[in-house]
MIZA-329173 format. One record per residue (C-alpha): chain; x, y, z; residue in one letter. Coordinates in Angstrom, 2 decimals. Last residue first. Layout:
BEGIN
- chain|X|Y|Z|resn
- A|X|Y|Z|a
...
//
This chain:
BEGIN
- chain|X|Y|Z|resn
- A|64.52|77.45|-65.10|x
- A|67.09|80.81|-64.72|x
- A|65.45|82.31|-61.70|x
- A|63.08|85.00|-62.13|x
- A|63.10|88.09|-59.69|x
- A|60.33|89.01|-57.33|x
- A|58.71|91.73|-55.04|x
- A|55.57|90.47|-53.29|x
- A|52.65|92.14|-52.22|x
- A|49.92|91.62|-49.95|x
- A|47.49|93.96|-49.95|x
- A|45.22|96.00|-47.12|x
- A|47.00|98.69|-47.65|x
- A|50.46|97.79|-48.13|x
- A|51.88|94.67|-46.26|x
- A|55.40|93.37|-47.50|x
- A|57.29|90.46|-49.30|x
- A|60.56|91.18|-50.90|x
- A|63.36|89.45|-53.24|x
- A|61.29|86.53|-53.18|x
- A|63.31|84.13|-55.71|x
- A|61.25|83.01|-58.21|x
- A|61.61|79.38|-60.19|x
- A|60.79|77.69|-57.21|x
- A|57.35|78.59|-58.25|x
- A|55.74|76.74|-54.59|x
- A|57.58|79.35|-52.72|x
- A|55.13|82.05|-54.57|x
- A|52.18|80.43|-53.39|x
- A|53.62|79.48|-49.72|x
- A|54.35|83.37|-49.40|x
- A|50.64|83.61|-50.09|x
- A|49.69|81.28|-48.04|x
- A|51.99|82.54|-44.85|x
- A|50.69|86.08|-45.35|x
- A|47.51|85.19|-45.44|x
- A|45.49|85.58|-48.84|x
- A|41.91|86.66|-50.16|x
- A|39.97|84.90|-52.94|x
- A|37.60|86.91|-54.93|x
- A|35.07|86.39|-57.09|x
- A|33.05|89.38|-58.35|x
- A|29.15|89.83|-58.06|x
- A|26.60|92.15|-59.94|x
- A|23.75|94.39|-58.28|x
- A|22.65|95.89|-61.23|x
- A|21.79|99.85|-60.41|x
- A|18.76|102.18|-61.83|x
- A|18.80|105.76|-62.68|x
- A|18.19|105.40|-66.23|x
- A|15.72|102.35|-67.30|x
- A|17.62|99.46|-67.94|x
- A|16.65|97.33|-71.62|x
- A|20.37|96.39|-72.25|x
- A|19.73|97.65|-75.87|x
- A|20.25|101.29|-74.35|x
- A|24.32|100.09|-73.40|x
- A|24.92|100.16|-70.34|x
- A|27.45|102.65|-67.84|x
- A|24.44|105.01|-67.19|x
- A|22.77|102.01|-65.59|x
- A|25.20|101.82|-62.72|x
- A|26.53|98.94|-61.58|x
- A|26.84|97.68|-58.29|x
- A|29.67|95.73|-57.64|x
- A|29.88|93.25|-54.67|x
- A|32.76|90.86|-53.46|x
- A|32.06|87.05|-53.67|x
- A|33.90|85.68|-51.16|x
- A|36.93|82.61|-50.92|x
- A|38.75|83.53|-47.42|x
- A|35.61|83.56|-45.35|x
- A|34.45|85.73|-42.92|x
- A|35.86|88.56|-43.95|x
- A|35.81|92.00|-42.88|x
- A|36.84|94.59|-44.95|x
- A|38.97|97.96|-45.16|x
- A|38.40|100.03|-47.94|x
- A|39.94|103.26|-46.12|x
- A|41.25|102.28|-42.67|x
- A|39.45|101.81|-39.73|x
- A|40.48|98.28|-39.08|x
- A|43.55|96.65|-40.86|x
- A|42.77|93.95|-42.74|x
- A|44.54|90.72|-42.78|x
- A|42.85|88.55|-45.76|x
- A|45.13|90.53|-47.90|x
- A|43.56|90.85|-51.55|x
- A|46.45|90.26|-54.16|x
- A|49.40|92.06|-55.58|x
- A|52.66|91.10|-57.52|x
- A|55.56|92.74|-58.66|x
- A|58.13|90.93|-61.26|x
- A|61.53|91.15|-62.53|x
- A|63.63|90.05|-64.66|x
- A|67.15|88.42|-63.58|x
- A|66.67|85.49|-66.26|x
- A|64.07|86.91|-68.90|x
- A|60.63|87.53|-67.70|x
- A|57.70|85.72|-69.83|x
- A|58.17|82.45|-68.54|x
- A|57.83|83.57|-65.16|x
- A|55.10|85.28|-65.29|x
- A|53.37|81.79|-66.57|x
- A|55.01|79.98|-64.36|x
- A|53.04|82.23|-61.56|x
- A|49.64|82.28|-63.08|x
- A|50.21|78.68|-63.27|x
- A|50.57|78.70|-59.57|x
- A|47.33|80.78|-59.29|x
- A|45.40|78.56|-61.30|x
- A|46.65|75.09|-59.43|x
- A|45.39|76.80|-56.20|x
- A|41.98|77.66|-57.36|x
- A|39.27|80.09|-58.00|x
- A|41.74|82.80|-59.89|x
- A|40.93|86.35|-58.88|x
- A|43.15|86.66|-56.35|x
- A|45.75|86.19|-59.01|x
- A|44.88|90.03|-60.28|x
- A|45.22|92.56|-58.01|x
- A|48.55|94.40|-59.49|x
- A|50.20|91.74|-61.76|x
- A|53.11|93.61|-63.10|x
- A|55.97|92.07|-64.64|x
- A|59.49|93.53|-65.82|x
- A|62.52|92.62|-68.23|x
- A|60.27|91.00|-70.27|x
- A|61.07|88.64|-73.72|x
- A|62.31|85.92|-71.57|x
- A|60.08|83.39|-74.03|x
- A|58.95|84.91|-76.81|x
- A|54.98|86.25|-76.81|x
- A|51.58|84.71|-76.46|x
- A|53.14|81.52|-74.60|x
- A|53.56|83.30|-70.85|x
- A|49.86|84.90|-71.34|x
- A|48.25|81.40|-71.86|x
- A|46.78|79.41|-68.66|x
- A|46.94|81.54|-65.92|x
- A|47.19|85.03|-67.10|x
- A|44.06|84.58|-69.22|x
- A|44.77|86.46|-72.59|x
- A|43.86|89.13|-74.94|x
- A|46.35|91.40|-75.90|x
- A|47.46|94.80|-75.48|x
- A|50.21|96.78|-77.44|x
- A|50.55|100.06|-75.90|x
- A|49.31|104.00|-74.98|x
- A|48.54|103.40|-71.45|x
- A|45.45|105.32|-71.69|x
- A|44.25|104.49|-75.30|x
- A|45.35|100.86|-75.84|x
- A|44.86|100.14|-72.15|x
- A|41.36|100.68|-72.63|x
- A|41.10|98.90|-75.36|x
- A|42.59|95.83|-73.80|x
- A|40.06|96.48|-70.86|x
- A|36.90|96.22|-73.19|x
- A|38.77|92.58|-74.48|x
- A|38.56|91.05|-70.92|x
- A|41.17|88.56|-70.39|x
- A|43.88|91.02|-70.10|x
- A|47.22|91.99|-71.55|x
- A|49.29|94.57|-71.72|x
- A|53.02|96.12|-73.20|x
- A|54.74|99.13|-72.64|x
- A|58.52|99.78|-74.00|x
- A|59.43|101.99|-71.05|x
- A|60.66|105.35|-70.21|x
- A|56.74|106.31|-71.17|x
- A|55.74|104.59|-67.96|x
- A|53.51|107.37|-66.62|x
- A|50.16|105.70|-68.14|x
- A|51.22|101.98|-67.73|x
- A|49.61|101.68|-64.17|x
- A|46.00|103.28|-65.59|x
- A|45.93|100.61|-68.01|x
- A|42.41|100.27|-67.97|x
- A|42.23|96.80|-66.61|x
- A|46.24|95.58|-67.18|x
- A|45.60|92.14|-66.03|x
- A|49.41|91.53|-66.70|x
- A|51.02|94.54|-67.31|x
- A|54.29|93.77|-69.27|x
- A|57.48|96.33|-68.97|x
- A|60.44|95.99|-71.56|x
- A|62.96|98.21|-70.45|x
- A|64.37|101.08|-72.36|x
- A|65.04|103.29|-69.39|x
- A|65.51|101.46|-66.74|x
- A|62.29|100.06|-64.10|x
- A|62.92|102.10|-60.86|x
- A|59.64|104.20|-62.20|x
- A|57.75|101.06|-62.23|x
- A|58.54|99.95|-59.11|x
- A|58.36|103.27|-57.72|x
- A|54.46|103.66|-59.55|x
- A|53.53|100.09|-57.52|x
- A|54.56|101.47|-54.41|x
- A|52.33|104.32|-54.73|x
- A|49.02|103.08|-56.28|x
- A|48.45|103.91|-59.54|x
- A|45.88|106.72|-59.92|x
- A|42.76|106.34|-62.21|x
- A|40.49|103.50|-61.22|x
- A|36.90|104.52|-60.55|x
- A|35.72|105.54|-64.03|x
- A|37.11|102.38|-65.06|x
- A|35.36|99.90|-63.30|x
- A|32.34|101.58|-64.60|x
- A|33.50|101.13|-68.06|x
- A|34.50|97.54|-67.74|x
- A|31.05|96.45|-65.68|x
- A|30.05|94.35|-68.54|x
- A|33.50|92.71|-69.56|x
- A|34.47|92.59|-65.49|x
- A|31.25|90.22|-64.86|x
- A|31.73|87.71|-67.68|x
- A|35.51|87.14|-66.88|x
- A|35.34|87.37|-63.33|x
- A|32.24|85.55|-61.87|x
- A|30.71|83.87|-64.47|x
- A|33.72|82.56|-66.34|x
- A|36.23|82.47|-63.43|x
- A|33.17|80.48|-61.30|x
- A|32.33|78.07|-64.17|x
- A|36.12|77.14|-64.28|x
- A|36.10|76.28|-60.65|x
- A|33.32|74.17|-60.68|x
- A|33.26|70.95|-58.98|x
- A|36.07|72.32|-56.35|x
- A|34.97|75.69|-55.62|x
- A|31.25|74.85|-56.15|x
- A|32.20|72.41|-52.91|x
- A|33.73|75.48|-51.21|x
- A|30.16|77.64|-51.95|x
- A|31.65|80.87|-51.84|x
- A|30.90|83.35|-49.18|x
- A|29.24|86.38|-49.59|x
- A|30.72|89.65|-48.53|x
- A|27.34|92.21|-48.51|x
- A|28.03|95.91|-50.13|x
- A|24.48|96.21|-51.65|x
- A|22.77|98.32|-54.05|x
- A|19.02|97.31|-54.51|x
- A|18.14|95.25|-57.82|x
- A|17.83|95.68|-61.52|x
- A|18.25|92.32|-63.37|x
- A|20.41|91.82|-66.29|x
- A|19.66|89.04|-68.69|x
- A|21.32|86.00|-68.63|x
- A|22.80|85.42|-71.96|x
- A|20.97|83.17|-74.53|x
- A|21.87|79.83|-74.70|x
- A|23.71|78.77|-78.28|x
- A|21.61|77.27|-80.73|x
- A|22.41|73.99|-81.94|x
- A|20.32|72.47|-85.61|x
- A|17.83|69.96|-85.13|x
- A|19.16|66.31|-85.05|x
//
């Protein structure tokens, strides 16, 4: 047998800037879940990290009172930190982060001024440190990122393993209600889309071969929730008590506090 070589990346392709929803494939869904996260989240988010960036620098406002209601002294994990922008005023707190895209660990080395590993939230975060070692959880538009139901549960148990009994967590995903005529408010036609990003050539590296000025239409996966599913998500991790659910721009969030297992 000759010797392997591994494929070659897909080359990036300049192309017009768009803001089309397109739906997902639901049979790709269920044959290929895994291929979607790869290609559609992990690959995409490592290239478009320092765009991404640039455009996410103020927590939102509910999230920061969480935070700042957190005691001093507490131990505080962001899970899918991105830049770290919602660890940057938590200096009360012992700050740790984690994400599955290593450009965003170093981001949230610098800004939010912490440990950061890299993990995926719904298959190892919970065993990369002690068991109950958090007093506090963020996942702040994350899980709606995860192609499929048994994902986003594990995303759950693995939250939960990391909070200690009482702990607490705050989560955030895409709302599938959107209010019209509000800032960033969508339409969807489907609940599993493939949100645009177009990426600016400034943001490449000069070995990516794209002249300056041009943009690289790239997609994201996205899966956005009803109220009832995503309360039926959480319900489903009886080890969480919902201590709140509410509606906050175009999100649904959910306060919650781990249940001895």
């Amino acid at each position: 047998m000759g010797d392997e070589t591994k494929p070659a990346e897909p080359q990036l392709e300049i192309g017009m800037p768009t803001q089309s929803l397109v739906p997902v494939c639901e049979n790709m869904l269920k044959s290929a879940a895994k291929s979607v996260s790869e290609e559609f989240v992990f690959d995409v988010y490592d290239k478009i990290a320092p765009h991404f960036s640039h455009t996410r620098y103020k927590m939102w406002p509910k999230v920061a009172e969480f935070v700042e209601r957190r005691p001093v002294g507490s131990f505080l994990m962001d899970a899918g930190c991105g830049n770290g922008k919602n660890l940057v005023s938590a200096s009360h707190l012992v700050r740790f982060a984690s994400d599955r895209s290593m450009p965003f660990c170093e981001m949230a080395r610098k800004n939010g001024k912490c440990d950061a590993i890299q993990s995926d939230i719904a298959r190892d975060i919970g065993k990369a440190f002690r068991p109950g070692m958090f007093d506090a959880v963020i996942a702040i538009a994350v899980i709606h990122h995860i192609p499929n139901v048994e994902g986003r549960i594990s995303a759950l148990q693995e939250i939960h393993r990391l909070l200690k009994p009482g702990g607490r967590a705050l989560i955030y995903v895409w709302a599938m209600e959107q209010k019209k005529g509000t800032i960033g408010a969508r339409t969807f036609e489907s609940q599993d889309i493939y949100v645009p990003w177009n990426l600016q050539s400034k943001y490449l590296k000069p070995d990516e071969g794209i002249p300056e000025g041009q943009i690289v239409p790239l997609k994201r996966y996205y899966h956005v929730f009803t109220e009832d599913e995503f309360r039926g998500l959480i319900e489903a991790v009886p080890e969480f008590k919902i201590e709140s659910l509410y509606y906050d721009n175009n999100n649904w969030a959910a306060e919650l506090i781990a249940q001895k297992s």
